[in-house]
C-alpha positions as CSV (number, residue, x, y, z in Angstrom):
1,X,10.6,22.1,-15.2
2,X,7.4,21.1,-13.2
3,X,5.0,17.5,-12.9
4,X,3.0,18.7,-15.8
5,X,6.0,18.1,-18.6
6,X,5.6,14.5,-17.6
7,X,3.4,11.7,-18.5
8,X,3.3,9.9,-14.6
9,X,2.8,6.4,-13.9
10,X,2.6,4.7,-10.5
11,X,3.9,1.0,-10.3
12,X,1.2,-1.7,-10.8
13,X,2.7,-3.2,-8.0
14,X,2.3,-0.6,-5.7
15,X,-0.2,-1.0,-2.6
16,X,-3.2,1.7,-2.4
17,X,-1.6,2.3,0.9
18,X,0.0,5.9,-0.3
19,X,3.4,5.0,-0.2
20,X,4.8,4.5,-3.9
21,X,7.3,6.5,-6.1
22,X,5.7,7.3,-9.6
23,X,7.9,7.9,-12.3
24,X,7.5,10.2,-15.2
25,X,8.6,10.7,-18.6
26,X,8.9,13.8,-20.6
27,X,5.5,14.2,-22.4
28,X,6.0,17.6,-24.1
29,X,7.9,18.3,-27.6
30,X,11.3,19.1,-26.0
31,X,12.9,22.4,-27.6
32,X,15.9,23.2,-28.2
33,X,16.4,25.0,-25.0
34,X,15.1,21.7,-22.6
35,X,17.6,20.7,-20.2
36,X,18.9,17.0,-20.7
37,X,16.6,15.3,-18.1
38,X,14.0,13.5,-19.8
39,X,13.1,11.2,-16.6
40,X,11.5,12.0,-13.4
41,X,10.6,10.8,-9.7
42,X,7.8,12.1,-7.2
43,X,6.4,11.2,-4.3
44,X,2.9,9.8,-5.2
45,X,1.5,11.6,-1.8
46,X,3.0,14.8,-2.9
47,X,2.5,15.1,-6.5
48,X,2.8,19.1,-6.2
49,X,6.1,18.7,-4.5
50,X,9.6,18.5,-5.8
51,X,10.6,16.1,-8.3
52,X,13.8,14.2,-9.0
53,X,15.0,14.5,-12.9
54,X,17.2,12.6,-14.4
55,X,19.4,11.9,-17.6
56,X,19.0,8.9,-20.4
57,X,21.6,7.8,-18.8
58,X,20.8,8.7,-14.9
59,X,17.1,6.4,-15.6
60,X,19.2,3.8,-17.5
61,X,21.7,3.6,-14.7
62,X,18.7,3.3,-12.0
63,X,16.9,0.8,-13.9
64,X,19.9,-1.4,-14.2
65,X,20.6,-1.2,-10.7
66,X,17.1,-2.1,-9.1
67,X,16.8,-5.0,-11.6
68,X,20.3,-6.1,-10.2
69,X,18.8,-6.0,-6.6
């Protein structure tokens, strides 16, 4: 898996200061052989570097809990 399978937006809320998260979603037909992870995180400075994937239900569990904050 690598930053190209995903579609990658930064946060409008985000400062141009460098220092935001930008979260991606799968953009590619999945095959059959795709692991589960549809969701991902990178580090907008580093957008080469590694990425966090996650589930459905990993991004659904994340969104609920920063709305919660």
């Amino acid at each position: 898996m690598n930053s190209s399978q995903f579609a990658w937006r930064k946060s409008s809320h985000s400062a141009d200061e460098g220092q935001c998260v930008e979260a991606g979603v799968w953009s590619t037909p999945a095959p059959a052989t795709a692991p589960e992870s549809r969701y991902a995180l990178r580090d907008s400075k580093d957008p080469d570097g590694s990425i966090l994937s996650l589930t459905s239900h990993e991004w659904a569990s994340l969104l609920h809990t920063i709305k919660a904050l």
